[in-house]
N, C-alpha and C positions, 0 to 999 in steps of 0.2 A: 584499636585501629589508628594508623598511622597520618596525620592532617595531609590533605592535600598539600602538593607543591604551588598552586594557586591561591588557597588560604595561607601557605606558609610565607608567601612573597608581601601578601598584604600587613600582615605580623612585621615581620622582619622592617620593611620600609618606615612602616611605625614608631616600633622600636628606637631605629637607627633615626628615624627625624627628631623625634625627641628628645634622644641623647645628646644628637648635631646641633640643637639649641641651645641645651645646657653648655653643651662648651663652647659654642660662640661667644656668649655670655664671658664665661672663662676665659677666653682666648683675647677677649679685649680687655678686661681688665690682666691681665697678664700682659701683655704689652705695653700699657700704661704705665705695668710697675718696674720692669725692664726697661722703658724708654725715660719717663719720666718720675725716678726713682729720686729722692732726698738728697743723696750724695751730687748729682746732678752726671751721671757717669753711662753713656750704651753700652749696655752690653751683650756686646755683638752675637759669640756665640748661642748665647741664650736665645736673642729674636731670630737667630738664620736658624733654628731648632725647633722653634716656636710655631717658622711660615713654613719650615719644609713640613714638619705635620700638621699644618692648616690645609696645607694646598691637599696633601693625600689623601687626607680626611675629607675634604670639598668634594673631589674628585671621585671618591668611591660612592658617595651623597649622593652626588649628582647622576651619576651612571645607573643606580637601584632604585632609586625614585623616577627617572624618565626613562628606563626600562619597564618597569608598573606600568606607569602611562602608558606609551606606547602598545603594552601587551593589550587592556583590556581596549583601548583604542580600536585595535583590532581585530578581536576575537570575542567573540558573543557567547562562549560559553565557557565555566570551568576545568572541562575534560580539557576544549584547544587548548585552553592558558597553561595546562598540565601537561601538554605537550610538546608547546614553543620549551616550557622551563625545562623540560628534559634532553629533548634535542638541543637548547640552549647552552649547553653546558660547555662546549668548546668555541661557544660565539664570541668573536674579539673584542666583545664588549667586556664578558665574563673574564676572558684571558687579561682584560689593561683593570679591571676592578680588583683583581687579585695581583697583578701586580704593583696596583696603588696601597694594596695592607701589606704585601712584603716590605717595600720601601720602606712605608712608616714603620712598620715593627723595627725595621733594622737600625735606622734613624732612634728611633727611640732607644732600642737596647743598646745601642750604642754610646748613647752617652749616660743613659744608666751605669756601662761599666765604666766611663771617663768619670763619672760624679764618685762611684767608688771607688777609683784610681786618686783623685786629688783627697776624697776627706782619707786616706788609709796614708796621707803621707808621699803620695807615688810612691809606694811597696811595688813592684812587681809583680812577687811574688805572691802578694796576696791576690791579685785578678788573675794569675795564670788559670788558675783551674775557669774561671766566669769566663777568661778568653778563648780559651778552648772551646768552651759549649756555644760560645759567640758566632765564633767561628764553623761550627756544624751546623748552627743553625740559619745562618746566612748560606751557608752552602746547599743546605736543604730550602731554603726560599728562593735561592736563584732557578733549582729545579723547579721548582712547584709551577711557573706556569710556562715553560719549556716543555715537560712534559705532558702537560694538560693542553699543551697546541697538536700535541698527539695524538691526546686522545679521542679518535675519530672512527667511524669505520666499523671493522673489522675487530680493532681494539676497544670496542664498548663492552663488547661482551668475550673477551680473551678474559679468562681469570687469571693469566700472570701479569700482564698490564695492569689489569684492575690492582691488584695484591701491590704490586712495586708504585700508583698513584698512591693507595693509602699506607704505603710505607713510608714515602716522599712527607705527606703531610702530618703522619703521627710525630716523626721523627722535627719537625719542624715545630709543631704545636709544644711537644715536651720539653725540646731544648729552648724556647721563648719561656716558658712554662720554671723550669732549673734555673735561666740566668735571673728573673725575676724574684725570685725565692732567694738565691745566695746574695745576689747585690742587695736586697732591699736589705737581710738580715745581717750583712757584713756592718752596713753604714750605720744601720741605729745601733749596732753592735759600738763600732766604735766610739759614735757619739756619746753614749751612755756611759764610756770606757772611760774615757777624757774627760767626762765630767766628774766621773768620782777623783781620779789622777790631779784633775785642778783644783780640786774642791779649795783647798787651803788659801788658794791665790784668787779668785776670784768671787765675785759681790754678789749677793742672793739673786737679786736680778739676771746675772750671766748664766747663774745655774738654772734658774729658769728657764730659760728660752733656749739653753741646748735641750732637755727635757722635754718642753714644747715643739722642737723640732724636729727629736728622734719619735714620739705618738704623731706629728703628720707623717713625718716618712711610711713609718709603723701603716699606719690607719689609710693613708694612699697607695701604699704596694698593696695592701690586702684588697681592696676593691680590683685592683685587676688582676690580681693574682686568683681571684673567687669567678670572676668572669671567663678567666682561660681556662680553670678548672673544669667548669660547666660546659666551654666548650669542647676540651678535650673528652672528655667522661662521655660526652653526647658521640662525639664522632666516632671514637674506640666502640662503642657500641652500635655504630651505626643503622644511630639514628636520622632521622633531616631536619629533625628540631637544633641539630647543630650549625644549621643554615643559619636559625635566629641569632644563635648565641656569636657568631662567626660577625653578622651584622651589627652586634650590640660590643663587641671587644673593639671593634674601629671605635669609633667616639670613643670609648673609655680611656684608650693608650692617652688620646689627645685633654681627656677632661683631670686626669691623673695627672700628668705632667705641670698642667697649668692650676691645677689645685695646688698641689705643695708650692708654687711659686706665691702663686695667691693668699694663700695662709699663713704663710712664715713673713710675706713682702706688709700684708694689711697690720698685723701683729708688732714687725716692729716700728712701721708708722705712727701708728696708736702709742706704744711706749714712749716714741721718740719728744711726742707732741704733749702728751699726756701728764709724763713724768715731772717737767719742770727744768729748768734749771740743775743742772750735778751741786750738789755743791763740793767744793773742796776736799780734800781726801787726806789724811796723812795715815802710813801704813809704817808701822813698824814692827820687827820681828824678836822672837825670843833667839838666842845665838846659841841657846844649845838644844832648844825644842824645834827650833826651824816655824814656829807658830806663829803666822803673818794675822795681826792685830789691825784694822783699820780705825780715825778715828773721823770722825766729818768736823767744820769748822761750822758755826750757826752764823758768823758775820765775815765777811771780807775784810781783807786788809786795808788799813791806808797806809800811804806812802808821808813823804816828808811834805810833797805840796799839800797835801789834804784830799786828794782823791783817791775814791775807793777800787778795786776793783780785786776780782776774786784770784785768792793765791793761787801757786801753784800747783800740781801734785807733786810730793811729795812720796817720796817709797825708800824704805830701806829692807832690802830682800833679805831672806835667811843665807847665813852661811854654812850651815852646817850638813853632817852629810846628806842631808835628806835632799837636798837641793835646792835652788832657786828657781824664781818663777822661772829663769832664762834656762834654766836644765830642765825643769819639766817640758818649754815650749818645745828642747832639739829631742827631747827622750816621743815627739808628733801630735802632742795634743793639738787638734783639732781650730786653728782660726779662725777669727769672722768672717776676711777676708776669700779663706779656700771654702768654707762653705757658701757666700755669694758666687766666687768661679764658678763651683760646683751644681749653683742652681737649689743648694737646699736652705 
């Protein structure tokens, strides 16, 4: 037997507050590491990405939790409260809460596929297929609650109405669903690509922390890529347990997002502070194996007045056909730079 829509609203609100914490949580330190980052740099994109899914995320909160209120506020029993919820379902509160998780989803997938777009090199060609499914599905979110301001009436119980709502939202969950799937596995794709491509040119340390950042990518797409899952699987089945999961993917877009900022930002702070001092470098290579040697210096130079201070680096690239770090970098391996653009 199927929970009531009055136990499912209490579930749901739940759910959704306690997610909405976790990512406050998130969301502030995430801002702290976009605003006051080491380099000393705003970056803008990231915080107007940041507060446009703060505010969506606030705003779908706030509507489902003083909706609750309000319901048992005024109704004394479960059956009314399962009635307001039913007749509710075209109420303009429901219509701007659903259009507060379009927004965000679109926002979010959105620059999901600009983060795939700058680490892929700006390939075009490789986001065509993710822009396309972008694109259907922004087109099916602009539907979703245009149509559902329809559905009233006469149309509660038309079953071609009914059938073309849950076309509108399958067709929307799936392709949120696909561009999640291909961007997340384009980027660690990449990442992972670039790191073996550089391996020769860069220090154990570098290799690391691409590594370390293609498992967050990795390990934050699958968290909400397992959340839309569940919500889709529930709705296709039409269930109303997909109300909860519907309630639980809001916070997640938002605690996702500001996770991989949080993980990769904390991470390389900790190295930054951690590590010490670089010391000195001198890198030289074999001219016919292309094999870039590093060597470190243990003391600093001194100069002719007698102070010391640390040399330069030093590099002499390979020439040979295999290439130089300078041909690997145009052949698009991956920057530290485009991955900060990029947010990962």
């Amino acid at each position: 037997m199927a929970p009531s829509l009055a136990v499912l609203a209490i579930v749901e609100v739940f759910c959704e507050t306690l997610l909405y914490g976790v990512y406050c949580v998130l969301f502030a330190m995430c801002l702290h590491i976009l605003v006051f980052n080491r380099k000393g740099e705003l970056k803008l994109p990231l915080v107007l990405v940041s507060l446009a899914l703060f505010t969506c995320i606030t705003i779908h909160e706030v509507i489902d939790a003083g909706r609750l209120i309000w319901v048992f506020s005024n109704f004394s029993t479960m059956a009314e409260v399962d009635t307001w919820y039913s007749a509710g379902l075209t109420h303009v509160w429901n219509i701007l809460n659903n259009s507060a998780y379009v927004v965000e989803t679109v926002v979010s997938d959105l620059f999901l596929l600009y983060r795939c777009y700058i680490v892929w090199g700006k390939k075009k060609r490789v986001i065509a297929l993710p822009a396309l499914v972008f694109l259907v599905g922004m087109g099916a979110g602009i539907a979703l609650p245009i149509s559902l301001s329809h559905f009233k009436g006469s149309n509660l119980v038309n079953p071609s109405f009914v059938q073309k709502q849950e076309n509108i939202d399958t067709t929307y969950f799936s392709s949120t669903f696909a561009l999640n799937a291909m961007c997340t596995s384009l980027i660690a794709y990449r990442i992972l690509k670039n790191q073996g491509e550089s391996h020769p040119f860069r220090t154990g340390s570098e290799s690391t922390r691409l590594s370390k950042v293609a498992v967050v990518v990795i390990e934050s797409g699958a968290i909400y890529l397992v959340s839309l899952a569940l919500l889709l699987s529930t709705y296709v089945r039409k269930s109303t347990v997909n109300y909860v999961f519907l309630d639980i993917v809001v916070p997640t877009i938002g605690i996702v997002f500001s996770l991989i900022i949080v993980r990769i930002g904390l991470n390389i702070s900790y190295e930054a502070t951690s590590n010490g001092p670089t010391l000195p470098t001198l890198r030289f290579a074999d001219t016919t194996t292309g094999v870039s040697v590093q060597t470190r210096s243990m003391f600093p130079t001194t100069d002719d007045s007698g102070s010391s201070e640390a040399p330069n680096h030093h590099t002499i690239e390979p020439q040979s056909s295999s290439g130089t770090l300078r041909d690997v970098e145009k052949q698009g391996v991956v920057h530290g730079y485009d991955l900060e653009m990029a947010g990962v």
